[in-house]
Backbone bond lengths (Angstrom), bond angles and torsions (degrees), N, CA, C in turn:
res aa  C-N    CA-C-N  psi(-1)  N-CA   C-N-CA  omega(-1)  CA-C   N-CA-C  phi
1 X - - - 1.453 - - 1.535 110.04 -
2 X 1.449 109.32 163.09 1.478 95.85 -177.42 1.680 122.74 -96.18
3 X 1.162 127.81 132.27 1.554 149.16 168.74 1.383 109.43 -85.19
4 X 1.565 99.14 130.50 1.639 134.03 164.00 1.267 112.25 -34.79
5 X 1.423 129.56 -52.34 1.437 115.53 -176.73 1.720 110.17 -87.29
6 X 1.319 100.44 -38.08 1.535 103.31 -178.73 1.262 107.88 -61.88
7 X 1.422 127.39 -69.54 1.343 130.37 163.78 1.781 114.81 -1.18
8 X 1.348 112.10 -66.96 1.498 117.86 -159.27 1.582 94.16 -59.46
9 X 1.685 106.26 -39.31 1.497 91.48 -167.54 1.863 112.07 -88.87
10 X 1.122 129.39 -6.18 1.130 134.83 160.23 1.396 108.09 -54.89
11 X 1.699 121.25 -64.05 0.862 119.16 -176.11 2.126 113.72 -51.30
12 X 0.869 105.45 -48.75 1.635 123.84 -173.46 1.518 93.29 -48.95
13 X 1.275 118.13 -51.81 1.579 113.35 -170.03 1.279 92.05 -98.60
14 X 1.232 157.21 44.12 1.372 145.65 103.86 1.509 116.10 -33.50
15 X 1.524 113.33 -57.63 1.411 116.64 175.39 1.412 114.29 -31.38
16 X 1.165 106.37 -66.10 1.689 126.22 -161.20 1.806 97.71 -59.27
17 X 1.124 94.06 -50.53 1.928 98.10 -163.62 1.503 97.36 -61.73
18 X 1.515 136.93 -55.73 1.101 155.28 -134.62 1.691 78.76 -86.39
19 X 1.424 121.69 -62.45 1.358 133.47 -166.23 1.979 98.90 -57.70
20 X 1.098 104.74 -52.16 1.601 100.34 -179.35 1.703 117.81 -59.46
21 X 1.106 116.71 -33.67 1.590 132.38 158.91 1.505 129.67 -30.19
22 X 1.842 108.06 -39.85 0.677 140.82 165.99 1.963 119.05 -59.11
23 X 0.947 108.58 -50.08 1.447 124.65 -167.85 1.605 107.47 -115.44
24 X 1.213 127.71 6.07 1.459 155.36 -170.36 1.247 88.41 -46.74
25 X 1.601 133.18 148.14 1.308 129.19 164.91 1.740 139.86 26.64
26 X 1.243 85.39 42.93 1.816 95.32 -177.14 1.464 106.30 -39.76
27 X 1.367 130.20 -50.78 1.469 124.07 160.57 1.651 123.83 -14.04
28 X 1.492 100.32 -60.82 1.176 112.85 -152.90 1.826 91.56 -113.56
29 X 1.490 133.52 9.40 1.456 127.85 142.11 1.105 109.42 -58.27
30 X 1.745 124.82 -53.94 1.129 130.12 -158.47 1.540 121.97 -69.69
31 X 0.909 106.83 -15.72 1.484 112.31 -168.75 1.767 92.27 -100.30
32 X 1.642 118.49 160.66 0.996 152.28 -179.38 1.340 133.79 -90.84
33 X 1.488 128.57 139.86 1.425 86.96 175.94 1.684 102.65 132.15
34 X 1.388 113.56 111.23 1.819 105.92 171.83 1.857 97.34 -42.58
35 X 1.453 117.89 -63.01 1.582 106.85 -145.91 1.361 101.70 -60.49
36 X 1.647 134.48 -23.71 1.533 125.22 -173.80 1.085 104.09 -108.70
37 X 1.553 138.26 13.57 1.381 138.07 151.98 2.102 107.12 -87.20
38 X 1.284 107.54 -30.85 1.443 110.04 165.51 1.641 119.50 -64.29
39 X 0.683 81.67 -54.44 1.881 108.60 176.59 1.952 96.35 -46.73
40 X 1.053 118.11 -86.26 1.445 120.30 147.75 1.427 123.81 -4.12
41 X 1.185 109.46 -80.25 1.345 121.62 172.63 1.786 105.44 -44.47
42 X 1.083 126.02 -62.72 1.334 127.71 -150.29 2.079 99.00 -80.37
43 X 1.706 96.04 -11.19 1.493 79.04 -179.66 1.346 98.74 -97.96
44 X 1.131 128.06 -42.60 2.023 123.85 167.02 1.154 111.26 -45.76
45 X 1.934 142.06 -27.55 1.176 114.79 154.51 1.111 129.12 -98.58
46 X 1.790 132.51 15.66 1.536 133.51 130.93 1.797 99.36 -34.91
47 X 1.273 104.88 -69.16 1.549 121.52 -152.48 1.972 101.48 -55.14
48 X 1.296 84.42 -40.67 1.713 63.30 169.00 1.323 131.01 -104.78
49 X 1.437 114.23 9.24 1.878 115.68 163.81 1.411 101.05 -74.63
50 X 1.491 121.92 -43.71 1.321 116.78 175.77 1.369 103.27 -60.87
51 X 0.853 142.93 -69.35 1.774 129.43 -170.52 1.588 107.65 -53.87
52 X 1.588 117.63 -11.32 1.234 85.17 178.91 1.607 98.47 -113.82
53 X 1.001 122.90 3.83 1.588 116.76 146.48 1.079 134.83 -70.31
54 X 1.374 125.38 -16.12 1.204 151.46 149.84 1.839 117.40 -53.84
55 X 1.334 90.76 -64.95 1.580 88.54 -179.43 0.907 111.64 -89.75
56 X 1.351 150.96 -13.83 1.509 161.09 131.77 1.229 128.27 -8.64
57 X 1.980 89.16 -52.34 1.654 104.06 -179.93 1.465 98.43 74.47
58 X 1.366 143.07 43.20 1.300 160.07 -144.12 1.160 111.53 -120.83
59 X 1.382 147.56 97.84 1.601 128.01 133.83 0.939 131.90 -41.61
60 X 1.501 110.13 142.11 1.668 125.21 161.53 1.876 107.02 -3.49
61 X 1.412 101.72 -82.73 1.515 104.37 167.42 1.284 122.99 -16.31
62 X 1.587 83.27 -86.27 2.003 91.21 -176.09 1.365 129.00 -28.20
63 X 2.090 107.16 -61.28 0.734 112.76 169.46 1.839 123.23 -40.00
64 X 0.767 115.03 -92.69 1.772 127.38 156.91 1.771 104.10 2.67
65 X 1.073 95.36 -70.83 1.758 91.83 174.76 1.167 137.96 -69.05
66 X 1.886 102.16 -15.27 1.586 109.57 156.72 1.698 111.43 -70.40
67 X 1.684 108.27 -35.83 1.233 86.57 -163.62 1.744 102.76 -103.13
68 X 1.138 136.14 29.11 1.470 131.98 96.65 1.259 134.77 -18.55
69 X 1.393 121.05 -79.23 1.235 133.63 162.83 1.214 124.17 -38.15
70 X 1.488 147.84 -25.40 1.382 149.02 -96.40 1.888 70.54 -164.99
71 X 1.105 127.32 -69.07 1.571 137.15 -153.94 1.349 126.45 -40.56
72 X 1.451 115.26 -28.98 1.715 156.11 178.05 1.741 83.23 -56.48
73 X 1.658 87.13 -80.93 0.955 111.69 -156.20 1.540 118.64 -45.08
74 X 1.452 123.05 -50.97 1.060 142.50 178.57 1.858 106.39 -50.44
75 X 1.401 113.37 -47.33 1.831 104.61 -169.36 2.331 90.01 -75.70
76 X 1.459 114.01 -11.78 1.313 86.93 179.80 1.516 101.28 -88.13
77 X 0.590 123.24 13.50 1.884 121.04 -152.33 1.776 80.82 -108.22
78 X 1.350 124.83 -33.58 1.803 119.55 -146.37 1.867 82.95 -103.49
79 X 1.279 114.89 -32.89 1.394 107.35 179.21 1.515 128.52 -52.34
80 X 2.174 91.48 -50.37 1.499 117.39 -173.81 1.994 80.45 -57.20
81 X 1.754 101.50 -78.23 1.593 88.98 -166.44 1.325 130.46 -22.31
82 X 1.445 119.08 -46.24 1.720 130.54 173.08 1.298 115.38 -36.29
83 X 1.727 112.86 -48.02 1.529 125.11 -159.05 1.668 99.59 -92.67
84 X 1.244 105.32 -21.73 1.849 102.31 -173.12 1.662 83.10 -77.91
85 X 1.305 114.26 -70.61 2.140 99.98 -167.96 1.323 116.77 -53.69
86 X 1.666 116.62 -14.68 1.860 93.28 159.55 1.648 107.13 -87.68
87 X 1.461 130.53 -18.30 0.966 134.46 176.61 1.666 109.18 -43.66
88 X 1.426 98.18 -73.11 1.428 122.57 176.66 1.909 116.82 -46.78
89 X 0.862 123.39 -30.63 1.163 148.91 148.94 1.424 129.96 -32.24
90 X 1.585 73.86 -61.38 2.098 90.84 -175.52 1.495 97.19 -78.15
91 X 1.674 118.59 -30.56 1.792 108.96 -173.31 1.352 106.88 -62.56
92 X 1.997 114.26 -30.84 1.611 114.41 -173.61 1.432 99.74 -65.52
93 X 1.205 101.62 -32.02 2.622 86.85 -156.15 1.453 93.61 -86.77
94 X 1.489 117.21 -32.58 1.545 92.55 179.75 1.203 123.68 -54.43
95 X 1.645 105.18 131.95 1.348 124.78 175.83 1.702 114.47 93.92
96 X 1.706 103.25 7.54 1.215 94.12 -161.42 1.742 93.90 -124.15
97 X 1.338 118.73 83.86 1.578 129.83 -141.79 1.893 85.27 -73.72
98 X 1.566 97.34 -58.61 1.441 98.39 -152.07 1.798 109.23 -70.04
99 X 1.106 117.04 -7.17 1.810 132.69 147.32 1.646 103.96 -42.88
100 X 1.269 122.22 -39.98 1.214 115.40 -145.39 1.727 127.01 99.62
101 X 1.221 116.15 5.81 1.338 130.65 -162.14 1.860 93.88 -107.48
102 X 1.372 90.67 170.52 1.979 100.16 177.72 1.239 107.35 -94.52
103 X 1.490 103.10 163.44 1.016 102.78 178.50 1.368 137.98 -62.43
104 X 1.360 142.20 -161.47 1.514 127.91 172.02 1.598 89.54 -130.79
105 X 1.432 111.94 116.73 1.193 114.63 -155.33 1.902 101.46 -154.86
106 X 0.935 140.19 107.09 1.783 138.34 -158.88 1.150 87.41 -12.48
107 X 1.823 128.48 -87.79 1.295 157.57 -157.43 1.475 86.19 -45.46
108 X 0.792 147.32 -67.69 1.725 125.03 -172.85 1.197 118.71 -75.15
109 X 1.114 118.98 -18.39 1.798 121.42 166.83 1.846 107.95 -67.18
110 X 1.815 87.04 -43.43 1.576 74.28 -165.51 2.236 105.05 -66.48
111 X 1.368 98.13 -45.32 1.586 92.63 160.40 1.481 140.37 -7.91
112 X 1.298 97.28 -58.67 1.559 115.66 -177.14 0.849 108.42 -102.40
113 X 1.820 144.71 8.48 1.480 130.41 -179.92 1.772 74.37 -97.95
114 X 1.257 119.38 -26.13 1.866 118.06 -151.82 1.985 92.89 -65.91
115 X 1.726 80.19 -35.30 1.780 84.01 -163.32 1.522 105.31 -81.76
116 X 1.098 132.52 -33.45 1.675 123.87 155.31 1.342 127.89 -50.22
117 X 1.411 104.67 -32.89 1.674 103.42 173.67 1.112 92.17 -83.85
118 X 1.311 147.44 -77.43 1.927 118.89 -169.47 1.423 118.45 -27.08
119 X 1.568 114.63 -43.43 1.076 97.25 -155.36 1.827 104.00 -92.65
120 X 0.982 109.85 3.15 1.489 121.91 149.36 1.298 122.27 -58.09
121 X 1.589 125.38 -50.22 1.187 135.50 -167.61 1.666 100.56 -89.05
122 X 1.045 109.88 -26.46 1.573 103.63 175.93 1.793 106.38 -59.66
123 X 1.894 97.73 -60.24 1.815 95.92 -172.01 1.305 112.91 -58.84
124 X 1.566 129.61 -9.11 1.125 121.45 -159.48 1.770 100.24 -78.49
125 X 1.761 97.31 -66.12 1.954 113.18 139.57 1.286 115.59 0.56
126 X 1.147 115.87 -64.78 1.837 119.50 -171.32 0.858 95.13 -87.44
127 X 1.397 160.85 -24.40 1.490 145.76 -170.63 1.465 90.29 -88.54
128 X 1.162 124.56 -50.88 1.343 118.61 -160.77 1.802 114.77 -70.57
129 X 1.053 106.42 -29.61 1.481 135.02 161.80 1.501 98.42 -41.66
130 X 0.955 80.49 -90.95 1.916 108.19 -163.74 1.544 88.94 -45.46
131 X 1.534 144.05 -76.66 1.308 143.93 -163.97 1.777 95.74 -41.12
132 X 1.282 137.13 -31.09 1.444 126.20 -140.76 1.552 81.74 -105.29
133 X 1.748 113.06 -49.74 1.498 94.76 -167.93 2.234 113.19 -77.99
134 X 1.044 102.53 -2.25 1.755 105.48 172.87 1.366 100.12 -85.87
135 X 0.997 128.73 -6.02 1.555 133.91 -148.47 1.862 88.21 -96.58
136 X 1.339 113.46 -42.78 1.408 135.65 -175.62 1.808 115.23 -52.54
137 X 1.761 86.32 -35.81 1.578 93.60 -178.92 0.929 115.97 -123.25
138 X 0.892 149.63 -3.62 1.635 169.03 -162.87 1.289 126.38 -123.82
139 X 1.291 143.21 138.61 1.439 145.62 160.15 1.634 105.41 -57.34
140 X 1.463 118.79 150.60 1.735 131.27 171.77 1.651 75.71 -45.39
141 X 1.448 131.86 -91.43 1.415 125.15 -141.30 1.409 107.41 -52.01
142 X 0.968 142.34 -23.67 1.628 149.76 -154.48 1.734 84.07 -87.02
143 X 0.954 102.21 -86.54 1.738 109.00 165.84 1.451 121.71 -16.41
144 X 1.107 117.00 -54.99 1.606 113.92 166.52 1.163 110.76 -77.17
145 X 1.465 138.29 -56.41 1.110 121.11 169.54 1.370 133.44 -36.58
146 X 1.483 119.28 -50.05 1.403 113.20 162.70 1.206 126.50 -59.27
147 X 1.495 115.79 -28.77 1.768 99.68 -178.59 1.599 97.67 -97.89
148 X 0.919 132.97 14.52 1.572 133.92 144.16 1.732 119.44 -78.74
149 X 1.187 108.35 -4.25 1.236 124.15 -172.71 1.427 103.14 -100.06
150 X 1.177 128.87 -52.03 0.948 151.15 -115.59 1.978 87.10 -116.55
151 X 1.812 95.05 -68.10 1.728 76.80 164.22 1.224 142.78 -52.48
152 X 1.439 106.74 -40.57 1.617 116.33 -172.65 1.699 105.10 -59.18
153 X 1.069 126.94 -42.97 1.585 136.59 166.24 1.427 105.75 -37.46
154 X 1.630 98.27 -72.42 1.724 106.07 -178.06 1.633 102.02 -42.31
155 X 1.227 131.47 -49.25 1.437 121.45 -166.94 0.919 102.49 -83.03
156 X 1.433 127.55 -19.32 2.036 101.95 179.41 1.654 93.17 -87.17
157 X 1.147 125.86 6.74 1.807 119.37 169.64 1.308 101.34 -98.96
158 X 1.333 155.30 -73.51 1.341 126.81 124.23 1.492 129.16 48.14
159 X 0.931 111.52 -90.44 1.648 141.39 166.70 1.256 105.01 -56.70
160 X 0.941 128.04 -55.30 1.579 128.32 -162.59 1.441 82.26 -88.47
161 X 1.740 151.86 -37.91 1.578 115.02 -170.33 1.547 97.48 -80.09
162 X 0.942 113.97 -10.33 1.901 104.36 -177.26 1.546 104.83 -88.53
163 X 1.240 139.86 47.17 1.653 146.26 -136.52 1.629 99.69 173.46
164 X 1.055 134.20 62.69 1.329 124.95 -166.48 1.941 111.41 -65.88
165 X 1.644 102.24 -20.52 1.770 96.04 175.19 1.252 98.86 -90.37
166 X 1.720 135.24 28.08 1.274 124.83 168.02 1.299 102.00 -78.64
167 X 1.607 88.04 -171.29 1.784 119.20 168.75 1.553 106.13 -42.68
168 X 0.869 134.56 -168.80 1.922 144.05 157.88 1.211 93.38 -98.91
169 X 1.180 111.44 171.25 1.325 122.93 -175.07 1.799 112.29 -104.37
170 X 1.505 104.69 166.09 1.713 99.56 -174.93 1.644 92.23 -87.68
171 X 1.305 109.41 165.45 1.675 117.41 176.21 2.029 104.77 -66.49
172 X 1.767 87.32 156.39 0.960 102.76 -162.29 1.289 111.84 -59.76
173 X 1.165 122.26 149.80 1.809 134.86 149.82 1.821 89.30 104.62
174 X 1.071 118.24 33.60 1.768 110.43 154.76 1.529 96.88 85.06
175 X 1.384 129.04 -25.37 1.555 106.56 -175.94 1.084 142.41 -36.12
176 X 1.475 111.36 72.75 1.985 115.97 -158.68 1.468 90.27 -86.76
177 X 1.465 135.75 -55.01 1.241 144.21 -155.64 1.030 128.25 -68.04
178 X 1.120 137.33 52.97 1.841 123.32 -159.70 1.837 118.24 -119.53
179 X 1.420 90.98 113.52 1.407 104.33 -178.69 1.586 121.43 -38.14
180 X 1.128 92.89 149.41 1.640 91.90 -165.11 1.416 118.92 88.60
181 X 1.203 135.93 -10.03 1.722 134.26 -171.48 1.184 114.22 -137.99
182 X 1.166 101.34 86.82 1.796 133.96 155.17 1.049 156.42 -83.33
């Protein structure tokens, strides 16, 4: 569980870890390529089970049983992501015929506002999901901390695909967490 003195300094070296993430394998940014963009990938999500066993205050166990827990969650999270970039997609072509896109027409507006609000109500679903089943193993603070963890990552992946001489990016739909990789 987490402690007052340890805590401050967990938190303090969050900076540093989160900051090294960033600049992680310049070797292996530079190079091209699914197998050294995988390679990449699989060492930034070592890097962040360790930080979150770290800031967690986590055993072997724990860890492991979060990312059990976490696994569900993760293929709905990559689906919703799937359906928001054709979502996002469909807001660009509408109206944009000679693209190849439909028209912009009520009946297709109203369509795609229908399909953004599902897919609103879905993430809301998975957040609410996901908060109830971490909730099971975890302290409220453990819980925020990780999905404070968890975003700040997502945005330096984020960041880094809008950066084309960055890092590669991690695979789609947020899968930072994956049991077994430490």
């Amino acid at each position: 569980m987490l402690r007052s003195p340890r805590w401050i300094m967990m938190v303090g070296g969050l900076v540093l870890v989160l900051g090294g993430l960033s600049v992680a394998e310049p070797a292996l940014a530079q190079q091209r390529g699914p197998e050294r963009r995988n390679q990449l990938e699989q060492r930034l999500r070592q890097r962040f089970n360790q930080t979150i066993r770290v800031q967690l205050d986590l055993t072997d166990d724990e860890l492991r049983e979060l990312g059990g827990t976490l696994e569900p969650f993760q293929k709905v999270r990559a689906d919703i992501a799937g359906r928001r970039r054709r979502a996002r997609a469909r807001v660009r072509m509408l109206g944009q015929t000679d693209l190849g896109g439909a028209e912009l027409t009520d009946e297709t507006a109203i369509e795609t506002l229908v399909l953004l609000a599902d897919l609103a109500d879905a993430e809301a679903k998975l957040f609410r999901d996901e908060q109830e089943a971490l909730l099971g193993i975890l302290t409220p603070a453990q819980v925020l901390l990780f999905t404070r963890l968890r975003d700040q990552l997502n945005e330096r992946v984020r960041r880094s695909r809008q950066n084309p001489g960055g890092p590669p990016q991690l695979g789609r739909g947020g899968a930072l967490f994956q049991p077994g990789t430490r």
